[in-house]
GULUM-188716 format. One record per residue (C-alpha): residue number from 1; x, y, z. Coordinates in steps of 0.02 Angstrom, whole numbers, plus 32768, in hexadecimal, padded with zeros to 4 digits. Layout:
<bavos>
     n      X      Y      Z
   NUM      X      Y      Z
...
</bavos>
This chain:
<bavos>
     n      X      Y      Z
     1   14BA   D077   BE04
     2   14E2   CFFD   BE7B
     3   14A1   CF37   BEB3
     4   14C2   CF6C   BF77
     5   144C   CFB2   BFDE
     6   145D   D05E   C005
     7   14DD   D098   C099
     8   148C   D0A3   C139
     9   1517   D124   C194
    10   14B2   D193   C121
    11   141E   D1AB   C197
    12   1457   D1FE   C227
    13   13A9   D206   C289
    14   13C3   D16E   C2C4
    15   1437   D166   C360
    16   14BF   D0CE   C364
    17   14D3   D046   C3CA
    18   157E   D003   C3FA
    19   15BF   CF9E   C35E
    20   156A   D02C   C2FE
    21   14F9   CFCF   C29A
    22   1472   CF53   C2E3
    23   13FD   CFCF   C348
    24   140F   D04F   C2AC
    25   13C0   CFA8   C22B
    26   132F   CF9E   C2C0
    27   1303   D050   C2DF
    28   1301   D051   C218
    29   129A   CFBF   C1FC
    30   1216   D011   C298
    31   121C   D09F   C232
    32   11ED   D056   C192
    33   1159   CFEA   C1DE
    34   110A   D0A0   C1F2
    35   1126   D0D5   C13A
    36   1140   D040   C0D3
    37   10D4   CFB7   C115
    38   1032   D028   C12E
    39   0FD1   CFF7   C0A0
    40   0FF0   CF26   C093
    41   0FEF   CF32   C14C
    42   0F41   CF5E   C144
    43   0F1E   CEE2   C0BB
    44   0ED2   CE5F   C137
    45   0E40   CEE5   C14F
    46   0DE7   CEB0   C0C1
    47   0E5A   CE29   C051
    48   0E14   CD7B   C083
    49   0D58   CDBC   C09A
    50   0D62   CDF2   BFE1
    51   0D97   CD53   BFAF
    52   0CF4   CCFF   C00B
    53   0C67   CD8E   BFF7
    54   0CBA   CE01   BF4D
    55   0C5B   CDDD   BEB4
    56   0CC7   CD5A   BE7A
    57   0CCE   CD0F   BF35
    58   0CCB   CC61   BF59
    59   0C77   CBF3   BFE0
    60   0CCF   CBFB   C092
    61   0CDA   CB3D   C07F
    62   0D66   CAC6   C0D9
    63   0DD2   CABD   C024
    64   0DB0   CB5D   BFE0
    65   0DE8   CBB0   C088
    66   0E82   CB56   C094
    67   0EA9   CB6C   BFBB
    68   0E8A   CC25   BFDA
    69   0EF8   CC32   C085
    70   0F8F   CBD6   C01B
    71   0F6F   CC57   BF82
    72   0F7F   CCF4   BFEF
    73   1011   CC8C   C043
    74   1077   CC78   BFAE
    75   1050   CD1E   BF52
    76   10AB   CD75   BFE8
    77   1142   CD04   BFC6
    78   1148   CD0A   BF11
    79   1110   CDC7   BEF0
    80   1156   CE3C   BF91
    81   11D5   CDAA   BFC4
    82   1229   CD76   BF42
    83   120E   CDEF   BEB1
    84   1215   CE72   BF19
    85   127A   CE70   BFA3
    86   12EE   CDF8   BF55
    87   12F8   CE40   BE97
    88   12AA   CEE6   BE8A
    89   1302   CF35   BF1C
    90   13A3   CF16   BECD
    91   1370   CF86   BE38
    92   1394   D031   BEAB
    93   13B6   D0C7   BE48
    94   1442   D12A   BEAA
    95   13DB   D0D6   BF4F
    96   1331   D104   BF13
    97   12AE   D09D   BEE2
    98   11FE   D0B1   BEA4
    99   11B9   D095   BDE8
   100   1202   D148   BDC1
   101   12AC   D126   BDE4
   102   12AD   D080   BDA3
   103   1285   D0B9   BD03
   104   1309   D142   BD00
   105   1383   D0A3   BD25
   106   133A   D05C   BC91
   107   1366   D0EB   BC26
   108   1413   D0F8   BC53
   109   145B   D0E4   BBAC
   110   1501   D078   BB8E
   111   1573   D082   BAEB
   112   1522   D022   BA62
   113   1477   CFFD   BAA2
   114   13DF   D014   BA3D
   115   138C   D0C4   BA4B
   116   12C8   D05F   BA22
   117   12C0   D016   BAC3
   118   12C7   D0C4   BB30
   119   11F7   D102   BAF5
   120   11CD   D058   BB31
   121   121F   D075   BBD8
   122   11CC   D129   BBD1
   123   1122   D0FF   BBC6
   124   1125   D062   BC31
   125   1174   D0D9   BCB6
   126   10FE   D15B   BCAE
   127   1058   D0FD   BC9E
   128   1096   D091   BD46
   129   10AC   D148   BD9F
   130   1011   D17C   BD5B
   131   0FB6   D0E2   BDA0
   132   1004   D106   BE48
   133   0F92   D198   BE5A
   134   0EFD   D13F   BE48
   135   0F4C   D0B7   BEE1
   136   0F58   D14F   BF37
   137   0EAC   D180   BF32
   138   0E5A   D0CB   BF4E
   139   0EDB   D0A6   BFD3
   140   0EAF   D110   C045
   141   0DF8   D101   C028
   142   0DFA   D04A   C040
   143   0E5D   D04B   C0D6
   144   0E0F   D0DA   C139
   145   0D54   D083   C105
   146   0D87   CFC4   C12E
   147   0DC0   D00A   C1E4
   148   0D24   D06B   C204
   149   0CBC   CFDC   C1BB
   150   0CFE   CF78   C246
   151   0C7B   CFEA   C2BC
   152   0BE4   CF7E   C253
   153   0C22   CEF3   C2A5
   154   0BE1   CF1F   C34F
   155   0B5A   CF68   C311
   156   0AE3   CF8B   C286
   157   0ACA   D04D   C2DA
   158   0B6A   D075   C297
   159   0B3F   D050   C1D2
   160   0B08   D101   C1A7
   161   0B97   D15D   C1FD
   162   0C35   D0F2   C1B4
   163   0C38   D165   C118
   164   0C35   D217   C162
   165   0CB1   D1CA   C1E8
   166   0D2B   D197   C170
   167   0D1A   D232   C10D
   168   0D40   D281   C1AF
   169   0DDF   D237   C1D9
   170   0E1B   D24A   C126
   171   0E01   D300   C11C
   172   0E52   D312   C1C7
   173   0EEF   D2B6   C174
   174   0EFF   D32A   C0D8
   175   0EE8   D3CD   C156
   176   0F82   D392   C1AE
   177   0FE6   D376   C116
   178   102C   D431   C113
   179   1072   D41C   C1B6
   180   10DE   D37B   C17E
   181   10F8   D2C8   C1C5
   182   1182   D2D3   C221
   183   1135   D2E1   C2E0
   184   10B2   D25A   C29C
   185   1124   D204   C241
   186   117A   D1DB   C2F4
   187   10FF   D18E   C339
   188   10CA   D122   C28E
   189   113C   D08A   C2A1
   190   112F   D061   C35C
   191   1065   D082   C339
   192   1080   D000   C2A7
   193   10E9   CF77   C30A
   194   1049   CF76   C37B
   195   0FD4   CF4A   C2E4
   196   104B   CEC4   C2A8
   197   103F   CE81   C34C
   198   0F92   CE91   C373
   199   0F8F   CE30   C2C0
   200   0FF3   CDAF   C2F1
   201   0FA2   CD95   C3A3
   202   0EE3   CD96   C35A
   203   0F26   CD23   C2D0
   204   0F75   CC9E   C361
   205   0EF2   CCB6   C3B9
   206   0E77   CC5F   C33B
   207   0EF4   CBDF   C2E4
   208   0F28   CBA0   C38B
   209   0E5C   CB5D   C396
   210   0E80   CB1D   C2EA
   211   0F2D   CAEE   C2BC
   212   0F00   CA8A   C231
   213   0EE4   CB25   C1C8
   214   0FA4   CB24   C1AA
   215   0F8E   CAAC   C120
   216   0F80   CB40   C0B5
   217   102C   CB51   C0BD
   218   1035   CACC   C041
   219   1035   CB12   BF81
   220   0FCE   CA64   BF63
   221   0F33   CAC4   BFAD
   222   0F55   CB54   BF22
   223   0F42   CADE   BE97
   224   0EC2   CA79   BEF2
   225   0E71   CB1B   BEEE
   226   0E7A   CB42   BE3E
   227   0E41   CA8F   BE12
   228   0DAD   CA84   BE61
   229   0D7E   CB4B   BE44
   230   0DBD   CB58   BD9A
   231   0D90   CC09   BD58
   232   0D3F   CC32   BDEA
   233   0DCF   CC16   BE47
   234   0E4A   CC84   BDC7
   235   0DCA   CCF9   BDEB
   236   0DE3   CCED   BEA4
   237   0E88   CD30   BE73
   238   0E3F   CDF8   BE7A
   239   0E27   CDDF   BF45
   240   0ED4   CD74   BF62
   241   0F2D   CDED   BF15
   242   0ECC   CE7F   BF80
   243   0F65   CE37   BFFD
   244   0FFA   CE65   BF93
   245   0FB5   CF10   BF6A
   246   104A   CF7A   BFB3
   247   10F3   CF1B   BF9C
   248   111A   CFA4   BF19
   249   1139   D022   BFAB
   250   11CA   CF9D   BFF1
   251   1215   CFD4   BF4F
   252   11D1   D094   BF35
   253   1200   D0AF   BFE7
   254   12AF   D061   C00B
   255   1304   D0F6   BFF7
   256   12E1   D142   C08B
   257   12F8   D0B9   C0F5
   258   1386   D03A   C0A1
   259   136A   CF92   C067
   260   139A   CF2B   C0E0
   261   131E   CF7D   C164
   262   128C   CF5F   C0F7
   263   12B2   CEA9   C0E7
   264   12EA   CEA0   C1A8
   265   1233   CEDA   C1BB
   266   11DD   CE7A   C13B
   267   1229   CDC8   C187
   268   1228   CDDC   C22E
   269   1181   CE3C   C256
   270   111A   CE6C   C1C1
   271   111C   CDC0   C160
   272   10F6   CD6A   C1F6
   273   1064   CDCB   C243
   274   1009   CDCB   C1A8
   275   1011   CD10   C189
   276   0FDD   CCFB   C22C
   277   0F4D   CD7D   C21F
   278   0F0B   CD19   C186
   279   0F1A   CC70   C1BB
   280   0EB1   CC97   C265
   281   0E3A   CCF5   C1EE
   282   0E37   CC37   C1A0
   283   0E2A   CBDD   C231
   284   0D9D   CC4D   C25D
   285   0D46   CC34   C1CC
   286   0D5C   CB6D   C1D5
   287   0D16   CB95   C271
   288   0C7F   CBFB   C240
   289   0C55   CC1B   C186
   290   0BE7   CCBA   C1B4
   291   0C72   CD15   C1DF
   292   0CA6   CD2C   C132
   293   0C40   CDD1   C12C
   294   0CDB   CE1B   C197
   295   0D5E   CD88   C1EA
   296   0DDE   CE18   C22F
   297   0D77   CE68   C2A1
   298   0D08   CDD5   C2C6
   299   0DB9   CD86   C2FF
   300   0DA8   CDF4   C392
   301   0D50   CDED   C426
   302   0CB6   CE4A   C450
   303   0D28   CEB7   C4E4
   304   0DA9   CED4   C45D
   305   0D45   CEFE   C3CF
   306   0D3D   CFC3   C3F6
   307   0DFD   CFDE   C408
   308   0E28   CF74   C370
   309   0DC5   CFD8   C305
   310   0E29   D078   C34D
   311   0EC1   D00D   C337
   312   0E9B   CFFD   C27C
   313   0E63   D093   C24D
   314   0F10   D0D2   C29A
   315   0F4F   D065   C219
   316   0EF4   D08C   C199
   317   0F13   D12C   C1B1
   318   0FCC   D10A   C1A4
   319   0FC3   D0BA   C104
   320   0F61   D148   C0C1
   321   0FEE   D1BA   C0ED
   322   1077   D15C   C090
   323   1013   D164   BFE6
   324   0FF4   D211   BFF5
   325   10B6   D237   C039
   326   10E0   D1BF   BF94
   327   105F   D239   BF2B
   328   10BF   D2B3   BF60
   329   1175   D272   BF49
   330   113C   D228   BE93
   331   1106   D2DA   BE5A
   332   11BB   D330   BE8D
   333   1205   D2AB   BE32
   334   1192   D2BF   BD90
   335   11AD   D38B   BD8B
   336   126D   D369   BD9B
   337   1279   D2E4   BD0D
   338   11F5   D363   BCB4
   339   115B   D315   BC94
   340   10F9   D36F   BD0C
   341   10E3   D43F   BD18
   342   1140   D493   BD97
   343   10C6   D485   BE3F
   344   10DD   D4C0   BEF1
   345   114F   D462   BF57
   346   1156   D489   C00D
   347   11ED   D42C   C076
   348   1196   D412   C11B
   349   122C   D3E1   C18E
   350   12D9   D434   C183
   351   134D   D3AD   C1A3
   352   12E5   D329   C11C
   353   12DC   D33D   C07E
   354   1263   D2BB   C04A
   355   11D4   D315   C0B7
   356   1176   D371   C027
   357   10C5   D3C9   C022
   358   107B   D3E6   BF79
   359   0FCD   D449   BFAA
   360   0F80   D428   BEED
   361   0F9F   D36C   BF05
   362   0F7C   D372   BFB3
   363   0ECB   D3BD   BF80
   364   0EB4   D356   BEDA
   365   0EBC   D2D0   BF41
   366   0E45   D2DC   BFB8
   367   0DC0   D307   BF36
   368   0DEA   D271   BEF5
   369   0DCE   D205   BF88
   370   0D31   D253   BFCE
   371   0CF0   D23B   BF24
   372   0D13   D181   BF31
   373   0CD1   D166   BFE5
   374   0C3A   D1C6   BFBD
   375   0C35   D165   BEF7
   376   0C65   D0BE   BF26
   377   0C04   D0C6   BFDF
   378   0C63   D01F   C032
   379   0D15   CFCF   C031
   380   0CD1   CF3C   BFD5
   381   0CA7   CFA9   BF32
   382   0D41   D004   BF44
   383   0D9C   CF5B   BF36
   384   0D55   CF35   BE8F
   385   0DB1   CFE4   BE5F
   386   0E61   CFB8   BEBA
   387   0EB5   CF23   BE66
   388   0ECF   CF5B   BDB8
   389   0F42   CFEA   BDCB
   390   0FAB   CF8D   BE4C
   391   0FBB   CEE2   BDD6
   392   0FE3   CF69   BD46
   393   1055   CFC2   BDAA
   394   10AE   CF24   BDE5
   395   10D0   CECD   BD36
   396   1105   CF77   BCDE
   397   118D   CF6E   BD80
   398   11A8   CEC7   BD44
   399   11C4   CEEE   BC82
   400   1248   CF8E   BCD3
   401   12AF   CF18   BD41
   402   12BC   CEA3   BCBC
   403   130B   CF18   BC46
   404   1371   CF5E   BCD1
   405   13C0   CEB1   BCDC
   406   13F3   CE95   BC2E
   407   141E   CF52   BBFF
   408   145F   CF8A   BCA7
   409   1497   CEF1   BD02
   410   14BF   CE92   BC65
   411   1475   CDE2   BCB9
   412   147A   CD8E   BC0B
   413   13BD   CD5A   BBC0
   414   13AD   CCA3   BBF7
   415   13B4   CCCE   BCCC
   416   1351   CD86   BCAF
   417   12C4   CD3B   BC38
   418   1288   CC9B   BC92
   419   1289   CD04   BD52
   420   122E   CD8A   BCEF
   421   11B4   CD1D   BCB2
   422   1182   CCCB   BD4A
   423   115F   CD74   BD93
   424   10F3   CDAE   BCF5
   425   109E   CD17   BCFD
   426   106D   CD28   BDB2
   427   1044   CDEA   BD8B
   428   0FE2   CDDA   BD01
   429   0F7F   CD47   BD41
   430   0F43   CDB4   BDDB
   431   0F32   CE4E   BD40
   432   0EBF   CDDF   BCCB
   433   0E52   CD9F   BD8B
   434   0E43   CE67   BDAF
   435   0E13   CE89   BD06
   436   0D7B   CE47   BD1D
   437   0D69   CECB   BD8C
   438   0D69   CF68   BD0A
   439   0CB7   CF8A   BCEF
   440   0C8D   CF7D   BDA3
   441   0D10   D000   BDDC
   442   0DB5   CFDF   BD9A
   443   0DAB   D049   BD0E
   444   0DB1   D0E6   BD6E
   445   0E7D   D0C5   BDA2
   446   0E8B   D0A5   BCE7
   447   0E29   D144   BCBB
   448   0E8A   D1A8   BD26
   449   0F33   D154   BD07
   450   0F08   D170   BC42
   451   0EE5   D228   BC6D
   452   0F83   D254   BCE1
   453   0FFC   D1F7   BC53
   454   0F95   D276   BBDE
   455   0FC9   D305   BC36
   456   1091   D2BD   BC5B
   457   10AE   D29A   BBBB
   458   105A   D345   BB61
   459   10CD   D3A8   BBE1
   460   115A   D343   BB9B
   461   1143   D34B   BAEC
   462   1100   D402   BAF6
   463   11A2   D446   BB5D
   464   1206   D3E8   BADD
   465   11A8   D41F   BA4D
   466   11B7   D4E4   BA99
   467   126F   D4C6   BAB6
   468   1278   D49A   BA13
   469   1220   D53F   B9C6
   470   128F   D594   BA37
   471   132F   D55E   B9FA
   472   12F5   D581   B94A
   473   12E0   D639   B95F
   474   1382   D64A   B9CB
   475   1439   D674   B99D
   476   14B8   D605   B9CE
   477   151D   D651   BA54
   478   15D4   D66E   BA04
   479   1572   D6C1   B970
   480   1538   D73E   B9F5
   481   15DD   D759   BA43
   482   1635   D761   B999
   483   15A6   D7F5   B976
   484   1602   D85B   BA06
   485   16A9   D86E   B9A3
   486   164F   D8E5   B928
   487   15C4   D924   B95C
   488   15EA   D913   BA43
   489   154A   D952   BAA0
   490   153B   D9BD   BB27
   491   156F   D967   BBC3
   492   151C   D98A   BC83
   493   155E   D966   BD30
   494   151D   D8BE   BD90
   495   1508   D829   BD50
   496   147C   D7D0   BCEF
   497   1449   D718   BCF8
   498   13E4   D6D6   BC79
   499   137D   D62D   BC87
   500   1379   D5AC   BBF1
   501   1361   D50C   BBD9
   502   13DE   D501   BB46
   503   14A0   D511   BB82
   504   14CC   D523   BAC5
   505   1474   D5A1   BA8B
   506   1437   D676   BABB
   507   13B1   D676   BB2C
   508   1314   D6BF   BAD8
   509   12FE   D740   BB6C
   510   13AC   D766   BB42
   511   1397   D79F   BA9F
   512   1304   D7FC   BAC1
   513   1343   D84F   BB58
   514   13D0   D89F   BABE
   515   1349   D8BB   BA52
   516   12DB   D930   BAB9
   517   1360   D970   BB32
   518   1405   D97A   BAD1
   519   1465   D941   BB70
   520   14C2   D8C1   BBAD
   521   1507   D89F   BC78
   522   15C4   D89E   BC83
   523   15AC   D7EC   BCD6
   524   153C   D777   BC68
   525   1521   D6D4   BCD1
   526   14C0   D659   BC5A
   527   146E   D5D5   BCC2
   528   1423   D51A   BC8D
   529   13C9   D4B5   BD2A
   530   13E5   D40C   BCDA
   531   1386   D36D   BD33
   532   13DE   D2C8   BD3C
   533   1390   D21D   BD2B
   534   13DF   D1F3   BDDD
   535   137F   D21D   BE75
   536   1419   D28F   BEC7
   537   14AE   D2DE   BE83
   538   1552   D2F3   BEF4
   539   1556   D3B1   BF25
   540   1608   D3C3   BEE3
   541   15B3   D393   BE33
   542   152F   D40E   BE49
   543   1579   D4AF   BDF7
   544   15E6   D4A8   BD74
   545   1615   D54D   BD28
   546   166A   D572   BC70
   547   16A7   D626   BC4B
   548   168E   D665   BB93
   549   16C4   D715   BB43
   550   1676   D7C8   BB55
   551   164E   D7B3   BC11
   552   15D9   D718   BBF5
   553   15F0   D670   BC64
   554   1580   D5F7   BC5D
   555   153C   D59F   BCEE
   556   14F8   D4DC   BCEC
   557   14A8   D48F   BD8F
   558   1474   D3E3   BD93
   559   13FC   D3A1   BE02
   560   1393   D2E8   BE21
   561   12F6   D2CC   BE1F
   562   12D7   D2C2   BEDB
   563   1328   D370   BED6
   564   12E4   D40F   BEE3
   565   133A   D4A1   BE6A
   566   135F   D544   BEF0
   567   13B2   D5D6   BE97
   568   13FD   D621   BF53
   569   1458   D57F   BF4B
   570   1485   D567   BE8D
   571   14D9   D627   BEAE
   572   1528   D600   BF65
   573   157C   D56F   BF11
   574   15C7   D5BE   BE6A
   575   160A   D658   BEE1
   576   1659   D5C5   BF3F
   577   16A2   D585   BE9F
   578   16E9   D647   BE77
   579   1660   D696   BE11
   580   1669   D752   BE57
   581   15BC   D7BF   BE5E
   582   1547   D832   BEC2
   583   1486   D7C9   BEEF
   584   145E   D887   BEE5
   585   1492   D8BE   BE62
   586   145D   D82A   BDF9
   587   13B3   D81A   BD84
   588   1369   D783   BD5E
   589   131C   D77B   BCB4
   590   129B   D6F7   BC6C
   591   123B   D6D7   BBFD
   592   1174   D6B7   BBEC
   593   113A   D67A   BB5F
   594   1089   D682   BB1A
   595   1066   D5D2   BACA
   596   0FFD   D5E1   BA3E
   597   0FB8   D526   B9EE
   598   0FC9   D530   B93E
   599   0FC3   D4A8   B8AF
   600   1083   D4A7   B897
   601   10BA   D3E2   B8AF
   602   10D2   D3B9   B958
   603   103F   D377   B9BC
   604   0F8D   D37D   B99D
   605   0F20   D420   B9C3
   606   0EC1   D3EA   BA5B
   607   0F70   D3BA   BAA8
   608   0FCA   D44F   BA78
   609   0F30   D4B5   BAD5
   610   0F2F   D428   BB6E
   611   0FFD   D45B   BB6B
   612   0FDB   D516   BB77
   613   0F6C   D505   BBF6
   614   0FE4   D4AD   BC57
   615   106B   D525   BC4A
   616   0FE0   D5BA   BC74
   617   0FBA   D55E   BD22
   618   1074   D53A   BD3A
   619   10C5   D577   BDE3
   620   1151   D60E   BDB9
   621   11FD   D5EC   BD8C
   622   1211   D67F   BE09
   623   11C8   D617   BE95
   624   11F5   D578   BE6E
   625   12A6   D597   BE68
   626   12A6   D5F7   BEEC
   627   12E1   D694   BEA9
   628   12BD   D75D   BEF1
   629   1234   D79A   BEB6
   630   1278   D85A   BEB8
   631   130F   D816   BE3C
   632   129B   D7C9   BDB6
   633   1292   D822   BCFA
   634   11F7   D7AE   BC8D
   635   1218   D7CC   BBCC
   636   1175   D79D   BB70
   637   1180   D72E   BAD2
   638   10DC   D6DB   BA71
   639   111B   D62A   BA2E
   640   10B1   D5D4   B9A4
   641   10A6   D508   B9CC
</bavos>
């Protein structure tokens, strides 16, 4: 782990300028405004009007518009600002970020540390990817419907067509996932520094008429706010915080862009713009009161109306993209650090890895979100559903960085505690103002949160618990080669490579493979694909090979979990390392087992059944890992849970 950001000579898309290093930070940063940026760059769609006509809204009046202005103000200083970009960035995993990776930080182990702390760090990991699902099915429902909504604004013909159009352009998205993003992804940031800009200019345009809307600036008008509003004004807090809702993909996201672009970006374009964007949505509300029913697009004028709504649904469209291209990337990483079933992964651009199509997602998802535009009908509803699994999301990051500053970074408990606090505080104020929110809506990101950690953490306890019954009816290796002295079996050309899990003990296929056949290969190549808490390993760590007696020599490749296992290359790199054989004349044997629940300790019986499912429905070892089909031998075992 390191407290630098991540080297940017490691990109080498990006062409440099003469000292090398400036024009690679700026195409960076342009390219991150089209990835990262997306979804709070479309916050100004619908944040303030929730604040004004939500449930919990308050009166457009002169104080409450400036108290709400300064809240939105500070939470983008204090939440994507400073704990972010300041604090949380720092917590890179290997140069990755994201909840997933911060939580395999977290469970680094040192010497002499506590073994209590790591279920904690488990379960607060997983439930904060789990709730990222459910941000990726609101996000882009939101987005795409507070663009389209903007149509309502010129006129009331529109009303009855703004869900079937939306549905539209979000099924058009998710058929163009299987081609990947790169060609659109080129166009995404240069599309995106024209909505900052058209933010900024619509936003100047309106404060310049009213200047005196920059009072809000002051964090006075916050607590002035509060004061006069008291628990109507914490409740207030659901809408403000409608403007924060994507600073976690600074962090999810930095690995594929660097640190210091993101901030570049953040300071010098995306910050600004979306003060701006607010504070003329203030002044025009200062202005007018009525337009609280939609201030963005009422900040245009009538001539511009038409192409801003394009303009935003562009946008919106682009933040739809990176949740479902972080769907995607947070499912690799799950399968890898195995709490997810295997799952078709399809790498949509040869020269970057990161560019990943998973059709079931891919097609879960956009169940999921029709469901929700047709279920929740308008942008405003959705909203009620949105805030609670970001706020959860954000203080479970909080609760992992803090540990990864007293266990990894060793910051002692006086400096880690009172920064830590400030941030829970601030997260679990806007947590308790959206919780007001869960019978309206917010309990379906709960529900399905509750019912993806389900599923992670049965496929983790069930592979463990099979691993375990496995390792009970094997033989431990040397017993089996000792065997060969006495009793030495009849031995075949080619060589035979056995999958297991357990680089200790005789693979079960193995064994069974002697039992029925009463043959062994001359070559035996025993392989383990072990995953790594660190997103990638070095390829001259990949393959490490140990020979053993009788013709045996085990094999052990280690991968990351932004890593893909490929057998082709696991095999082109131990020849590399000396490891003689024939691709033809090797047979690749492994095993399928029938699960069978059963009342033996170990989970209860509706899990074990849940976890047998899963393993039915699971994608092939033989296509997963990429290995010929016409070299494959299945040996059949029925395993009691």
């Amino acid at each position: 782990m390191t407290d630098s950001p991540p080297s940017l000579t490691s990109i080498p898309s990006v062409p440099q300028g003469p000292d090398g290093r400036k024009p690679r930070v700026a195409a960076l940063a342009v390219g991150a405004l089209g990835i990262v940026f997306g979804d709070i760059g479309t916050s100004p769609l619908y944040a303030l009007r929730e604040c004004f006509t939500g449930e919990h809204g308050v009166a457009p009046t002169h104080d409450n518009v400036l108290g709400v202005l300064s809240l939105i103000f500070w939470a983008l200083i204090i939440v994507v600002s400073v704990k972010y970009v300041v604090f949380v960035m720092r917590a890179d995993n290997r140069g990755e970020g994201g909840i997933l990776a911060l939580m395999a930080l977290a469970m680094q182990r040192q010497r002499g540390e506590e073994v209590k702390v790591r279920p904690v760090v488990v379960t607060l990991g997983l439930f904060g990817a789990a709730l990222l699902y459910g941000d990726g099915l609101i996000t882009p429902a939101i987005s795409v419907l507070s663009a389209v909504e903007g149509l309502s604004v010129a006129t009331p013909l529109f009303e009855d067509y703004i869900r079937p159009l939306a549905i539209i352009i979000l099924v058009g998205l998710f058929l163009l996932q299987r081609r990947g993003t790169a060609g659109i992804g080129a166009i995404f940031g240069p599309f995106m520094v024209v909505w900052f800009l058209s933010l900024a200019v619509l936003g100047i345009k309106e404060l310049v008429m009213y200047p005196s809307v920059l009072g809000a600036l002051s964090p006075g008008m916050g607590v002035r706010f509060f004061l006069e509003n008291r628990g109507h004004g914490f409740l207030v807090l659901g809408g403000v915080f409608l403007s924060v809702t994507g600073g976690e993909a600074l962090y999810a996201d930095m690995g594929h862009f660097g640190v210091k672009p993101i901030k570049w970006a953040w300071f010098t374009l995306v910050l600004p713009s979306l003060m701006l964007n607010y504070m003329g949505q203030g002044a025009l509300l200062l202005r007018d009161p009525h337009t609280a029913r939609n201030p963005f697009f009422l900040l245009a004028p009538d001539w511009a109306l038409y192409p801003l709504v394009i303009i935003a649904t562009g946008a919106a469209v682009i933040a739809a993209q990176a949740l479902i291209s972080g769907a995607f990337s947070i499912t690799q990483q799950a399968i890898q650090l195995g709490y997810t079933p295997r799952l078709e992964v399809v790498h949509t651009s040869a020269e970057a890895q990161g560019q990943i199509y998973l059709p079931g997602v891919n097609w879960a998802l956009l169940v999921g979100i029709i469901l929700l535009v047709m279920g929740f009908k308008s942008s405003t509803n959705l909203a009620a559903a949105y805030g609670i699994a970001v706020t959860t999301t954000m203080t479970i990051t909080t609760v992992l960085a803090y540990v990864v500053a007293r266990e990894r970074w060793n910051v002692s408990r006086a400096v880690a505690l009172p920064i830590a606090g400030v941030f829970l505080l601030v997260d679990l104020s806007f947590f308790g103002a959206n919780a007001v929110k869960i019978a309206a809506g917010g309990w379906f990101p709960l529900v399905l949160a509750l019912g993806v950690f389900t599923l992670m953490t049965t496929w983790k306890r069930g592979r463990d618990i099979l691993a375990t019954r496995l390792r009970a009816s094997s033989m431990p290796l040397q017993q089996l080669l000792g065997s060969f002295g006495d009793h030495p079996p009849v031995r075949v050309p080619g060589t035979a490579i056995f999958m297991t899990g357990n680089p200790e003990g005789t693979p079960p296929a193995l064994l069974h493979n002697l039992k029925h056949n009463k043959v062994i290969h001359e070559q035996v190549m025993l392989l383990t694909i072990a995953s790594e808490d660190v997103p990638h390993v070095p390829p001259e760590e990949r393959v490490e090979i140990i020979r053993l007696e009788e013709g045996f020599v085990r094999v052990i490749s280690r991968y990351g979990f932004m890593e893909n296992p490929s057998i082709p290359d696991i095999l082109k790199r131990a020849r590399e390392k000396g490891l003689q054989f024939n691709l033809m004349g090797t047979s690749f044997f492994l095993g399928r087992e029938t699960l069978i629940p059963s009342k033996k300790p170990g989970m209860a019986m509706w899990r074990e059944a849940l976890f047998a499912w899963m393993s039915r429905n699971a994608r092939s070892a033989t296509s997963y890992f990429r290995i010929p089909p016409n070299r494959v031998v299945e040996l059949g075992a029925q395993v009691e849970l």
